[in-house]
DOLOFI-452835 format. One line per 10 residues: number of its first residue (from 1); their letters; for each residue y, z, x of N, C-alpha, C. Coordinates in Angstrom, 2 decimals. Example, Ala and Ser with C-alpha at 12.3 -4.5 7.8 and 13.67 -1.06 7.14 Angstrom:
1	as	-5.69:7.80:13.19:-4.50:7.80:12.30:-3.30:7.80:13.20 | -2.25:7.08:12.85:-1.06:7.14:13.67:0.03:7.87:12.90
//
This chain:
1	xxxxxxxxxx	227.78:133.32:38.54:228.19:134.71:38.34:229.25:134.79:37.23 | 229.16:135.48:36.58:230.37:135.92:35.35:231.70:136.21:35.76 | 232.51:135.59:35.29:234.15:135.82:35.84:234.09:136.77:36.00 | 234.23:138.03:35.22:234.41:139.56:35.15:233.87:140.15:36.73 | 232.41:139.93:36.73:232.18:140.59:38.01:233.03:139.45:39.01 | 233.56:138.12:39.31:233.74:137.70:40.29:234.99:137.91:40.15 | 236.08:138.60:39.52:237.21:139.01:39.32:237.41:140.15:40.06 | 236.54:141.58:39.46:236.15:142.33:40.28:235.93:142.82:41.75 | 235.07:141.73:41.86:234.69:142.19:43.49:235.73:140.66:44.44 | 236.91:140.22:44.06:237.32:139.74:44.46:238.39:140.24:45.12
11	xxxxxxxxxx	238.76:141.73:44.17:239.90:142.99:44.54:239.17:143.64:45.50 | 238.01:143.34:45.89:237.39:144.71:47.09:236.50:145.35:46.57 | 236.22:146.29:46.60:235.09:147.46:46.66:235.24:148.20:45.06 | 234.71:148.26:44.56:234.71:148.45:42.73:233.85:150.13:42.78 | 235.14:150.98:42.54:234.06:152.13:42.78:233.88:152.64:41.21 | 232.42:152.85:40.74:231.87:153.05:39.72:232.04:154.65:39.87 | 231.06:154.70:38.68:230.98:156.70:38.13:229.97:157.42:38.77 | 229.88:158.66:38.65:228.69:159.52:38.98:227.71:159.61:38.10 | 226.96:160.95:38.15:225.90:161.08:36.95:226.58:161.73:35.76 | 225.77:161.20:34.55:225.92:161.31:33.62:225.30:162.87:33.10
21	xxxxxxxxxx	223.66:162.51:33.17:222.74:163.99:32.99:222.90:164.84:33.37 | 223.54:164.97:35.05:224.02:166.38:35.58:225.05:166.49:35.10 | 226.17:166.01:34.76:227.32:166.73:33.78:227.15:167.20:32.41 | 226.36:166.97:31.71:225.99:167.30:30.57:225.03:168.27:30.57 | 224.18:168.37:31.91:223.54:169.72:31.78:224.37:171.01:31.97 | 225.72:170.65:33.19:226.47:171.59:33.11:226.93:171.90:31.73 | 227.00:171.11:31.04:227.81:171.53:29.22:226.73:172.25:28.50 | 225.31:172.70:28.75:224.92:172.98:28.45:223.72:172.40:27.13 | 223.09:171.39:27.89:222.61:170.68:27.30:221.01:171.45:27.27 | 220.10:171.31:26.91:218.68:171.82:26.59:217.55:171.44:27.07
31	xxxxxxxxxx	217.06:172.17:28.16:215.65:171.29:28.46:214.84:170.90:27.16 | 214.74:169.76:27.30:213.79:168.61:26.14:214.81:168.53:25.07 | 215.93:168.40:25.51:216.75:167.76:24.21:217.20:166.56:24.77 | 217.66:165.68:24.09:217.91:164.14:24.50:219.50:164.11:24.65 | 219.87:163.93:25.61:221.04:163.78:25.89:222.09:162.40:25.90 | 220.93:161.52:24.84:221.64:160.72:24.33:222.37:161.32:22.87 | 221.41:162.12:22.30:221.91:162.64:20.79:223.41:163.07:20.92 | 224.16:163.70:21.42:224.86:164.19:22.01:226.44:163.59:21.39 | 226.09:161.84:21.68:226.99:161.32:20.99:227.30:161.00:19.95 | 226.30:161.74:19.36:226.77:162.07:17.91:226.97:163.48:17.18
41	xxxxxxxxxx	225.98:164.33:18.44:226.06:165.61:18.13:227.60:166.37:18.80 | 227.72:166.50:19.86:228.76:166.73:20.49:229.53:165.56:21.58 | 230.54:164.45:20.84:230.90:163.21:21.11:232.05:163.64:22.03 | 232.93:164.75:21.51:234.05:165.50:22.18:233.62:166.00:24.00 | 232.21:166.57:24.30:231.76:166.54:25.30:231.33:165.59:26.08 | 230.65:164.44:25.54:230.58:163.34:26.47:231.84:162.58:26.58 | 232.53:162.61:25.81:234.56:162.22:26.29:234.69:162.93:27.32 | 234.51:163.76:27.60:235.13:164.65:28.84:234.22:164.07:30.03 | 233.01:163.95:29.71:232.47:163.44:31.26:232.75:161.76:31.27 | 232.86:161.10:30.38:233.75:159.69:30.86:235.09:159.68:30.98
51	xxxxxxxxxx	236.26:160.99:30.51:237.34:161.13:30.62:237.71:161.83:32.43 | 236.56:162.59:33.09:236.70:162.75:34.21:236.70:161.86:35.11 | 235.88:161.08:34.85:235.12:159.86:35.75:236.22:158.93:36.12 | 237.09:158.66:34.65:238.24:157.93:34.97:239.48:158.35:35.49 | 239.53:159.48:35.40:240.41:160.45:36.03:240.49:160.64:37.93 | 238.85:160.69:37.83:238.55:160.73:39.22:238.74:158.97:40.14 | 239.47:158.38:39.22:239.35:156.74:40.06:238.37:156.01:39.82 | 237.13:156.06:38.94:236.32:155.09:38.61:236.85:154.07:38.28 | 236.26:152.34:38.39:237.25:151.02:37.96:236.13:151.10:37.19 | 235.24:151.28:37.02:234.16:151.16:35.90:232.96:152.21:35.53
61	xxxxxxxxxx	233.15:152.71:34.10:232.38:153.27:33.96:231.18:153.44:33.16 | 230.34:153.66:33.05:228.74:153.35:32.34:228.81:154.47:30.94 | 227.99:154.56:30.37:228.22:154.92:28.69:226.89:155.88:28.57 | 226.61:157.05:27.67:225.84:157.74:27.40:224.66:157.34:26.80 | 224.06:156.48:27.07:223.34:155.55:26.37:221.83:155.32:27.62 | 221.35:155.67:28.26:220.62:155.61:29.30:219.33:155.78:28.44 | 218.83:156.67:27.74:217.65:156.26:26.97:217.70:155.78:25.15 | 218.95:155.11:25.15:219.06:154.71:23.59:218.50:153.68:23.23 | 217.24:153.29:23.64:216.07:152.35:23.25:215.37:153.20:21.96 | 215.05:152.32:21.44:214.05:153.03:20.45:212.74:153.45:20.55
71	xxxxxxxxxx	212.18:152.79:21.83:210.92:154.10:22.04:211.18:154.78:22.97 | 212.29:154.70:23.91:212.55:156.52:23.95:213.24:157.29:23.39 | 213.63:156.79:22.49:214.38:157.60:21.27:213.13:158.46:20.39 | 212.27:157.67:20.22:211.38:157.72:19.35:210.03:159.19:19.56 | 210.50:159.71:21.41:210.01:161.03:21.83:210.54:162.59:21.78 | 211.63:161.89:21.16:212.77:162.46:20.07:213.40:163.05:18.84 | 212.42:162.31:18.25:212.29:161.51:16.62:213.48:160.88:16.40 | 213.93:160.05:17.14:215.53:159.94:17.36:215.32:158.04:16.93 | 213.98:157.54:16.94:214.20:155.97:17.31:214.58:155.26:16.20 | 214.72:155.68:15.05:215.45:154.86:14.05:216.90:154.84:14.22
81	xxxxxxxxxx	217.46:155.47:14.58:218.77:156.18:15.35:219.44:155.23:16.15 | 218.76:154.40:16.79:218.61:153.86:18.26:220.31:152.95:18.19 | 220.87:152.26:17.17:221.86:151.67:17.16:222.57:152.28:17.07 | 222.60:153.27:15.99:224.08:154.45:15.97:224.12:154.96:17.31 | 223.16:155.47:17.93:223.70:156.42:19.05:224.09:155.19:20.15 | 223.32:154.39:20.36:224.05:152.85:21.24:225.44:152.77:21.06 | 225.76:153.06:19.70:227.01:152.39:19.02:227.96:153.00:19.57 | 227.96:154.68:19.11:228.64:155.92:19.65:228.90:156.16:21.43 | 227.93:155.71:21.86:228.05:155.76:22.91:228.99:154.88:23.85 | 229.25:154.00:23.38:229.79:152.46:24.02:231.59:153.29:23.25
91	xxxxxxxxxx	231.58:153.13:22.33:232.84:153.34:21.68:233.37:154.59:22.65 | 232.48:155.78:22.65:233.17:157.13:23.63:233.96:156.78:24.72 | 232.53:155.67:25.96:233.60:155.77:26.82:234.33:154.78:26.84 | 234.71:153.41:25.70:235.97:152.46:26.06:237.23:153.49:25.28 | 237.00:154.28:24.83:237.93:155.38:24.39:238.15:155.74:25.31 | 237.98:156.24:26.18:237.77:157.01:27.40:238.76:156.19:28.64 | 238.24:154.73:28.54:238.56:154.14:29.63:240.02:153.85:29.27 | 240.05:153.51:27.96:241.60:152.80:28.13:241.61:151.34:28.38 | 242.92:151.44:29.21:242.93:150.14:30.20:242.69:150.70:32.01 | 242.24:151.11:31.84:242.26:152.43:33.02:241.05:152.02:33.76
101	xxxxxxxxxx	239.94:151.43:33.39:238.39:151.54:33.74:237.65:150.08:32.45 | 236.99:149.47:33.59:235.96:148.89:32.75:234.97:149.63:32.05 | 234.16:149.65:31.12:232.92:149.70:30.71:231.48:149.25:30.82 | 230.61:149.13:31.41:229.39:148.66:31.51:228.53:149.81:30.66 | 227.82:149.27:29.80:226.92:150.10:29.13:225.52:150.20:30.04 | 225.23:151.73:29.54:223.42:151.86:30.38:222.59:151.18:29.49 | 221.66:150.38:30.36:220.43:150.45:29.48:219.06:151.03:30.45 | 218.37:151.87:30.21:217.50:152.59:31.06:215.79:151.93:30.89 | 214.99:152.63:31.21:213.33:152.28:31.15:212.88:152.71:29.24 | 211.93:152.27:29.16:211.27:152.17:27.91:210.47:153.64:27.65
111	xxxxxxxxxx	210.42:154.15:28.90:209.80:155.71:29.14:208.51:155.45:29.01 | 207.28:153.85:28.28:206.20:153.99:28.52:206.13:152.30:29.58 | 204.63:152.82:29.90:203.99:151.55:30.87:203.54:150.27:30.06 | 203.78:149.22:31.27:203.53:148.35:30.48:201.84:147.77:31.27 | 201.66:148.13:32.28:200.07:148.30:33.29:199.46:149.29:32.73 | 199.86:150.39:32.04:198.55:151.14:31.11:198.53:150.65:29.46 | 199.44:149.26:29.24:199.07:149.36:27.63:199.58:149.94:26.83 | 200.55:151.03:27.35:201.04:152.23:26.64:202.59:151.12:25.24 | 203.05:149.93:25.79:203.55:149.26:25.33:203.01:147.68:25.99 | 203.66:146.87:24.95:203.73:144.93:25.45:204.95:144.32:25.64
121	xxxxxxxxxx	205.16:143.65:26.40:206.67:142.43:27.08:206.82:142.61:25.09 | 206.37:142.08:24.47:206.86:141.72:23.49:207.45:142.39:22.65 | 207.57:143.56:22.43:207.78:145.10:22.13:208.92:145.44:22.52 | 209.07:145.49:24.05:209.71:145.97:25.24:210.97:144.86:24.77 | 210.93:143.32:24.34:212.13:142.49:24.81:212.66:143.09:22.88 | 211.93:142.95:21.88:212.24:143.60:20.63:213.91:144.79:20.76 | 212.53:145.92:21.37:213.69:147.08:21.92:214.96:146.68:22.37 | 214.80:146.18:23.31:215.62:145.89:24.40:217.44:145.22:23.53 | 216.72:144.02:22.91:217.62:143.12:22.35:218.11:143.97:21.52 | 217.89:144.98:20.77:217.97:145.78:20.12:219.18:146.40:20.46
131	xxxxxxxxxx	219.16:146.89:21.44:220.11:147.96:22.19:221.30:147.01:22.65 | 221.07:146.44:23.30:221.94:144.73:23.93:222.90:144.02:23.28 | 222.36:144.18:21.61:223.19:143.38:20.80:224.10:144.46:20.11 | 223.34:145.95:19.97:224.34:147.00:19.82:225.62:147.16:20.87 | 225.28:147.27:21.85:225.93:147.27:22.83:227.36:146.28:22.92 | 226.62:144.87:22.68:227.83:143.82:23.00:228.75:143.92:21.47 | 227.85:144.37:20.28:228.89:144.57:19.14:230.02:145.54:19.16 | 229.63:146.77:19.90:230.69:147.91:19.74:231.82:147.67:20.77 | 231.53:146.24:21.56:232.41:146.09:22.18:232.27:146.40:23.99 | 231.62:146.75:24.64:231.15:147.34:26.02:231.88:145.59:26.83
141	xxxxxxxxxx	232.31:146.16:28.17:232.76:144.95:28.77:231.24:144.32:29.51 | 230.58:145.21:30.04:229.09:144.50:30.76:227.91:145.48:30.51 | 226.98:144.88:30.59:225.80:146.31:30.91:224.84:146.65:32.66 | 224.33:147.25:32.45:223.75:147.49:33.79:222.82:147.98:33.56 | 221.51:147.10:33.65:219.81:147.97:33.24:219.62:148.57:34.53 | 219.21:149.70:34.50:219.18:150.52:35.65:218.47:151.51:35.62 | 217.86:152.28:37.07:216.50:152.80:36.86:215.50:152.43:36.74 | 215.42:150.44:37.03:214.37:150.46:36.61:212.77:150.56:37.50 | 211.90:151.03:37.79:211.12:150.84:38.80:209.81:149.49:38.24 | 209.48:149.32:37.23:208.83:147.85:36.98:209.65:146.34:37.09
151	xxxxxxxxxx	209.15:145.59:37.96:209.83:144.56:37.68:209.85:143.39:36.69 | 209.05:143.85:36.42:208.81:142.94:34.64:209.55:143.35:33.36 | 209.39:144.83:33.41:210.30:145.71:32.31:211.85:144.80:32.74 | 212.19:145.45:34.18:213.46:145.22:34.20:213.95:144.10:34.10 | 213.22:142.80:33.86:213.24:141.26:33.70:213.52:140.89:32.46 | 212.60:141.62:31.86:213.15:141.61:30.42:213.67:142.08:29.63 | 214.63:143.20:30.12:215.66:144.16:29.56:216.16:143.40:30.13 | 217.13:142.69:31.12:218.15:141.89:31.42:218.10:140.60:30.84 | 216.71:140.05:30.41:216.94:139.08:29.66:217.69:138.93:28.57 | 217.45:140.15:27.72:217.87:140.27:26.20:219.05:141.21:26.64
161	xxxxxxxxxx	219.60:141.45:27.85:221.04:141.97:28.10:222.13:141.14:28.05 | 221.67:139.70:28.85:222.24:138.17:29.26:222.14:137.54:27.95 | 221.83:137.53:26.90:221.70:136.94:25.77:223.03:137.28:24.57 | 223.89:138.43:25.36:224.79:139.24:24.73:226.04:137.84:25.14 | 226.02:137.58:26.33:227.27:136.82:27.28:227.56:137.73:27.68 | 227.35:138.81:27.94:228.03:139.80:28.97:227.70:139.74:30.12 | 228.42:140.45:31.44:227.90:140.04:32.83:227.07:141.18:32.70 | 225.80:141.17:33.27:224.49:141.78:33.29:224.51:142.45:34.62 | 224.11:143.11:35.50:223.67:143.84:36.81:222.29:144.53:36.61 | 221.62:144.05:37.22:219.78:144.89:37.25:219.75:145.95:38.52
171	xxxxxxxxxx	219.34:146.57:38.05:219.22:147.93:39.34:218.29:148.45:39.67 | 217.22:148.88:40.84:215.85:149.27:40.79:215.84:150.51:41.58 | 215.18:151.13:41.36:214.76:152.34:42.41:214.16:152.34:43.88 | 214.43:152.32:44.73:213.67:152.25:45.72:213.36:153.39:46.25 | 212.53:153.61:46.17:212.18:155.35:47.22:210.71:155.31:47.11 | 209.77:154.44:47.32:208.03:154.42:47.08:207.76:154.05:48.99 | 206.78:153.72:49.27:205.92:153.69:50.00:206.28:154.10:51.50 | 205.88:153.87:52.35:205.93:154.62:53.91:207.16:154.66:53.95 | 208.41:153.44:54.16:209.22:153.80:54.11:210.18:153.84:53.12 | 210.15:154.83:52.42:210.71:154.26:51.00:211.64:153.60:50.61
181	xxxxxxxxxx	210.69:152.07:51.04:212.09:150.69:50.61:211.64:150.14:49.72 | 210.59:150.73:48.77:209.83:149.72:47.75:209.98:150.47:46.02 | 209.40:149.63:45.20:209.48:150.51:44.03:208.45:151.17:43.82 | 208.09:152.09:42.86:206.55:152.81:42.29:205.77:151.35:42.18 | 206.06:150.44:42.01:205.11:149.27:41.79:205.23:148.50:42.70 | 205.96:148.71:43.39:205.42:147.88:45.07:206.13:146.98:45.85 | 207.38:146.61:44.38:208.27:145.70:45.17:209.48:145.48:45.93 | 209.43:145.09:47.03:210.34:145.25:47.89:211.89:144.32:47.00 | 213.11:144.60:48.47:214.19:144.40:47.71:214.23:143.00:47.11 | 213.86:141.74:48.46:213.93:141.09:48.63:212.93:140.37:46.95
191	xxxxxxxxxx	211.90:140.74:47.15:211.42:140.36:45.84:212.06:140.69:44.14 | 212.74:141.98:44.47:213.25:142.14:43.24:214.36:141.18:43.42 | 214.94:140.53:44.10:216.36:139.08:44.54:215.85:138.35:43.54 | 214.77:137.75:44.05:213.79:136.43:43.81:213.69:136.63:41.77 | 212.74:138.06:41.33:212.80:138.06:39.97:213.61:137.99:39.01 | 214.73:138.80:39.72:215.78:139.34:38.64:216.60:138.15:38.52 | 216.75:137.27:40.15:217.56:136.02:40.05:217.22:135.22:39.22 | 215.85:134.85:38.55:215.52:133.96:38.02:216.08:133.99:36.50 | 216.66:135.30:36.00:216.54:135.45:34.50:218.26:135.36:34.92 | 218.79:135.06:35.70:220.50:134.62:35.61:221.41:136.31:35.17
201	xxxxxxxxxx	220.82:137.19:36.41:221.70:138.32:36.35:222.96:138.13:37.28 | 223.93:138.85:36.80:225.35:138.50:37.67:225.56:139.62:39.09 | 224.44:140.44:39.11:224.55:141.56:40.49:222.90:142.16:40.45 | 222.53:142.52:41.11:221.32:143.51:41.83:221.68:144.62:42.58 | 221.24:145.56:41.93:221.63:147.04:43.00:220.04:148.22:43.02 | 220.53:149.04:43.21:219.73:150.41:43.59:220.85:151.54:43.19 | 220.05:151.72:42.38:220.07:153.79:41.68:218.65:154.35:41.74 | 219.50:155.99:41.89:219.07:156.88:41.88:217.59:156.93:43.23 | 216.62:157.72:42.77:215.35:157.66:43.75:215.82:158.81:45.12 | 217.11:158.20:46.00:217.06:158.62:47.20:218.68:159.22:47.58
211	xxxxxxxxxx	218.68:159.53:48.27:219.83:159.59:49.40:220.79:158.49:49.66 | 222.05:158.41:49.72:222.77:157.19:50.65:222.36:157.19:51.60 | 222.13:157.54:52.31:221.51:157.59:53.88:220.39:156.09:53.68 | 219.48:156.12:52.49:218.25:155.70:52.34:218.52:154.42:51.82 | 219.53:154.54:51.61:220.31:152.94:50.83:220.60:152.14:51.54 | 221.40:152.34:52.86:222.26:151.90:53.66:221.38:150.41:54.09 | 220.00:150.77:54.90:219.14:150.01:55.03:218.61:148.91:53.58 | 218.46:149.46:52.20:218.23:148.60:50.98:219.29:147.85:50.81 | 220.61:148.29:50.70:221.53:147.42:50.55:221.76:146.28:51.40 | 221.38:146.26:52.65:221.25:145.50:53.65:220.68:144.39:53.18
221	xxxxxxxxxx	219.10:144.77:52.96:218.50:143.68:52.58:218.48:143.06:51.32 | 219.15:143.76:50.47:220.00:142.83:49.25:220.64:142.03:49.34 | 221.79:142.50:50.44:222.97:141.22:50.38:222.29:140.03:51.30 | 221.28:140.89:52.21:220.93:139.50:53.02:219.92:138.57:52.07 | 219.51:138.77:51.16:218.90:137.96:50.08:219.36:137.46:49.14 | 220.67:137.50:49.02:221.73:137.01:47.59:223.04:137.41:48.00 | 223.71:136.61:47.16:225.11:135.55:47.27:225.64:136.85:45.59 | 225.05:137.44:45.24:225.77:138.35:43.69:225.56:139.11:44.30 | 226.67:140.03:43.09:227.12:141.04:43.63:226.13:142.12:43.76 | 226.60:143.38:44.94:225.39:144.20:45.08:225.79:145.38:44.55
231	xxxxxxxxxx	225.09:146.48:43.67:225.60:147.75:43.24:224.63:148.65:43.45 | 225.18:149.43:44.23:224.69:150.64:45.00:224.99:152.11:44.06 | 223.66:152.77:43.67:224.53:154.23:43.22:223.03:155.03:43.23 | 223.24:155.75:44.63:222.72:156.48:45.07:222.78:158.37:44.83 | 221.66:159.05:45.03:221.34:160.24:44.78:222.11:161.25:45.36 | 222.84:162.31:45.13:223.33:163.28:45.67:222.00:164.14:46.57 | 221.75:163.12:47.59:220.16:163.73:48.23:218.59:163.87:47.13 | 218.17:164.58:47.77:216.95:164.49:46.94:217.24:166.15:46.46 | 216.37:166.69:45.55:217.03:167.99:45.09:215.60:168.79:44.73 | 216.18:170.26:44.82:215.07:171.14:45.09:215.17:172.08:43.89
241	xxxxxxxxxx	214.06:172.28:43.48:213.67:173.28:42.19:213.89:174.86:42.99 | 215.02:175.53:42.71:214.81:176.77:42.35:215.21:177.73:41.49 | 214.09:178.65:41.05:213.97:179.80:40.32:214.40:178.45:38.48 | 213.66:177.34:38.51:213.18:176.75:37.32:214.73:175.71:37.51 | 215.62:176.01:38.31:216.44:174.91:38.51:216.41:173.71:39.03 | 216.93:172.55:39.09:217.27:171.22:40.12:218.48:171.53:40.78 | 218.40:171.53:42.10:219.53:172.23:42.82:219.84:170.83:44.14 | 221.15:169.97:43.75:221.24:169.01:44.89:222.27:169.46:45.88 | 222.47:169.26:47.02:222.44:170.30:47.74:223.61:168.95:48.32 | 223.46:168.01:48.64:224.62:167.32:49.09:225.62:167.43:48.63
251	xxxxxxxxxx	226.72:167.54:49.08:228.27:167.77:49.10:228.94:166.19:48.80 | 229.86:166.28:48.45:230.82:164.83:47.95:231.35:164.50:49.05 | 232.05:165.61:50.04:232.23:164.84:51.18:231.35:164.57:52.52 | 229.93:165.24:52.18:228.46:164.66:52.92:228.41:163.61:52.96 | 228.37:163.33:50.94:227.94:161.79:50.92:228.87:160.55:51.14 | 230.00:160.78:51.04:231.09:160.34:50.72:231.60:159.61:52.37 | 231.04:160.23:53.61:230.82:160.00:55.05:230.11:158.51:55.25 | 229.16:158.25:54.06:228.34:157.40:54.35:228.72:155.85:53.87 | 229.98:156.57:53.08:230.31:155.16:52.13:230.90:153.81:53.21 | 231.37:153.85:54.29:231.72:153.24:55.13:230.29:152.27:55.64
261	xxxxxxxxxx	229.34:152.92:55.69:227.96:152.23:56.39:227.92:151.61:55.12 | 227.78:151.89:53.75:227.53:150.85:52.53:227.98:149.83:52.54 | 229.52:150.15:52.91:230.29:148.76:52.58:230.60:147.71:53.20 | 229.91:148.30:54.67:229.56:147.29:55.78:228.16:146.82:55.61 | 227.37:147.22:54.86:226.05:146.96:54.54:225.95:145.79:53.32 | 227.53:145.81:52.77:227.38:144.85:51.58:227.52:145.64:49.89 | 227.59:146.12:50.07:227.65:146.78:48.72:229.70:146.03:47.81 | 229.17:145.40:47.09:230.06:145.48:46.14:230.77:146.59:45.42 | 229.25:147.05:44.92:230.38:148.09:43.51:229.20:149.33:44.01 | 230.21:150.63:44.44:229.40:151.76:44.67:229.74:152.96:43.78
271	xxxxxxxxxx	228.73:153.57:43.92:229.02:155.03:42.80:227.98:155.83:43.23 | 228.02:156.96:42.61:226.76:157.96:42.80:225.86:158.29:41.11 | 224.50:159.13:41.42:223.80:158.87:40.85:224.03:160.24:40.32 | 222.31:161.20:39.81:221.86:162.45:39.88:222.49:163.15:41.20 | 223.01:164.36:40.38:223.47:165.62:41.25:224.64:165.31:41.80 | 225.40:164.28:41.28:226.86:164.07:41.62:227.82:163.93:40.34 | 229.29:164.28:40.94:230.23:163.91:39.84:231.87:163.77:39.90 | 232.44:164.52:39.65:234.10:163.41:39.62:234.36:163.99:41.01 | 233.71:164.61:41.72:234.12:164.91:43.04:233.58:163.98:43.92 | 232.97:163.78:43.49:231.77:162.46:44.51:232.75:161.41:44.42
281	xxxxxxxxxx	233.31:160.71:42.85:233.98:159.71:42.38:235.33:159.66:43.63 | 236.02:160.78:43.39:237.44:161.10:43.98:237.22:160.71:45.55 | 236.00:160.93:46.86:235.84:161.20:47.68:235.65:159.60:47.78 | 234.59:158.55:47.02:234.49:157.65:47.18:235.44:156.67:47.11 | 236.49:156.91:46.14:237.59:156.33:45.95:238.54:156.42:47.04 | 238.74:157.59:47.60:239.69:157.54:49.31:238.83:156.86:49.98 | 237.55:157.12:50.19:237.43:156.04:51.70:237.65:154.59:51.06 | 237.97:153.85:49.94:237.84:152.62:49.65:239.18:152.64:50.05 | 240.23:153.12:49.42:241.56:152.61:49.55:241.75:153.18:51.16 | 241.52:153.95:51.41:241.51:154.00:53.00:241.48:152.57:53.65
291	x	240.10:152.48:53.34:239.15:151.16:54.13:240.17:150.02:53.54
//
C-alpha cells in the first residue's frame, strides 16, 4: 500500500467530498454541456465547489476532471483539449485545498464499450495514460478511477494511474442484479478484490449507483476480501425525475445516520456521491470526530 493512503487511514476515518455534477448544476451548468469545460470556462466556479468541500471538513478532495479522457471529451468536441482541462482541473482544487485537504484526481469511464467494439484495451490504456500522466504532472497527491462498472476498463485505467507513483484507489458501482450487489457486467465485490488487486491498487471502494443503506452490506464484503483500504461514496438515495428535473430526496442528516453502520462495516475513507454536498460533508465529518 502507498505511504500516503497508509498514513491516512492510520489517523481514522478519512472523510472525502460530495458531488461534484450536482453542485455545478446548481451554478447553472447546461443540459449537454460538459462540465468538465468549465475549468477553463468558468474556473472561479469550480473553486467554490472544491473551496466548500474543504470548508465543510473534507481531508481529501477529488478534482473536476471526471470525464477529461479524450474520448469523452471528444462527445464534446472537447478531446484534443483533454490535457489542458486535466491540467486546470488538478491545479483548481490543490488551490483550493491548501494544506487543508489532500487531492486525489477523478478519473471516470471512457463513455464507450469495450463488449460492443465501440472502443479496444489498447485505445482505452492510450487515453487513460494520457490523463494519468496529466494528472501526476500538475501535481494531484493520488487519483481515484471511479464509476467504473467494467472490470477490465477499470483495470486498465488504474494501470496507467499506478504508472504515475501515485497511490491509486479503483471504485465500482454496484447496484445491478437481484440484489444489487453486482456491477452492469456482473461482478461481484469480491471479484472486483481479486482484479483490481492484481494491477497493485492501494484501496477498492464503491460510488455512486445506490443508497448508503445499499453499501453497508458491499462494504462488508470488501473489507472481508482485502487488507487496502476501502472507499465508500455513496448516492444521496436514488433520485426521481420531476417536471424534467433529478430530484434526490435524501437529507444529509438521513444519510449521515448511516455513517456509523459504514464504519463498522470497514470503510476507510467515506464521502458522498450524486445529489449530495458540503452539507452531507459537514454531517459526515461530526459523526467521525464524534465516533
Amino acid at each position: 500500500m502507498h505511504p500516503l493512503i497508509e498514513s491516512l487511514i492510520q489517523g481514522g476515518i478519512v472523510v472525502t467530498d460530495g458531488s461534484w455534477g450536482t453542485q455545478l448544476q446548481k451554478k447553472g451548468i447546461k443540459r449537454g454541456e460538459c462540465p468538465d469545460s468549465w475549468n477553463l470556462k468558468h474556473p472561479d466556479w469550480v473553486a467554490e465547489v472544491a473551496r466548500g468541500y474543504v470548508d465543510a471538513g473534507s481531508q481529501v478532495i477529488l478534482t473536476n476532471t471526471f470525464q477529461s479522457n479524450r474520448l469523452s471529451l471528444a462527445r464534446f468536441d472537447l478531446g484534443d483539449q483533454a490535457v489542458e482541462i486535466t491540467t486546470r482541473g488538478v491545479e483548481i482544487s490543490k488551490k483550493a485545498a491548501g494544506d487543508k485537504a489532500y487531492v486525489f484526481a477523478s478519473i471516470g469511464p471512457c463513455g464507450r464499450m469495450l463488449l460492443t467494439q465501440e472502443t479496444t484495451e489498447d485505445e482505452l490504456q492510450a487515453v487513460f495514460e494520457e490523463q494519468a500522466n496529466a494528472i501526476a504532472k500538475a501535481g494531484a497527491d493520488g487519483i481515484i478511477v471511479e464509476t467504473m462498472i467494467d472490470i477490465v476498463e477499470a483495470k486498465i485505467a488504474a494501470t496507467a494511474a499506478k504508472q504515475t507513483g501515485l497511490p491509486v484507489i479503483a471504485s465500482m458501482v454496484f447496484d445491478a442484479g437481484e440484489n444489487k450487489d453486482t456491477t452492469l457486467m456482473g461482478n461481484t465485490p469480491e471479484q472486483a478484490v481479486e482484479e483490481l488487486t492484481q494491477v497493485g491498487v492501494d484501496g477498492i471502494g464503491a460510488n455512486c449507483g445506490q443508497g448508503i443503506e445499499g453499501y453497508i452490506p458491499i462494504c462488508k464484503r470488501l473489507r472481508q476480501a482485502t487488507d487496502l483500504a476501502v472507499w465508500i461514496k455513496p448516492n444521496a438515495g436514488l433520485p426521481e425525475v420531476e417536471d424534467e428535473k433529478t430530484i434526490f430526496y435524501t437529507t444529509a442528516q438521513g444519510f449521515a445516520k448511516y455513517v456509523p453502520e459504514l464504519i463498522q462495516a470497514g470503510a476507510n475513507f467515506v464521502g458522498a456521491c450524486c445529489g449530495s454536498d458540503q452539507g452531507f460533508v459537514k454531517e459526515i465529518r461530526r459523526i467521525v470526530d464524534e465516533a
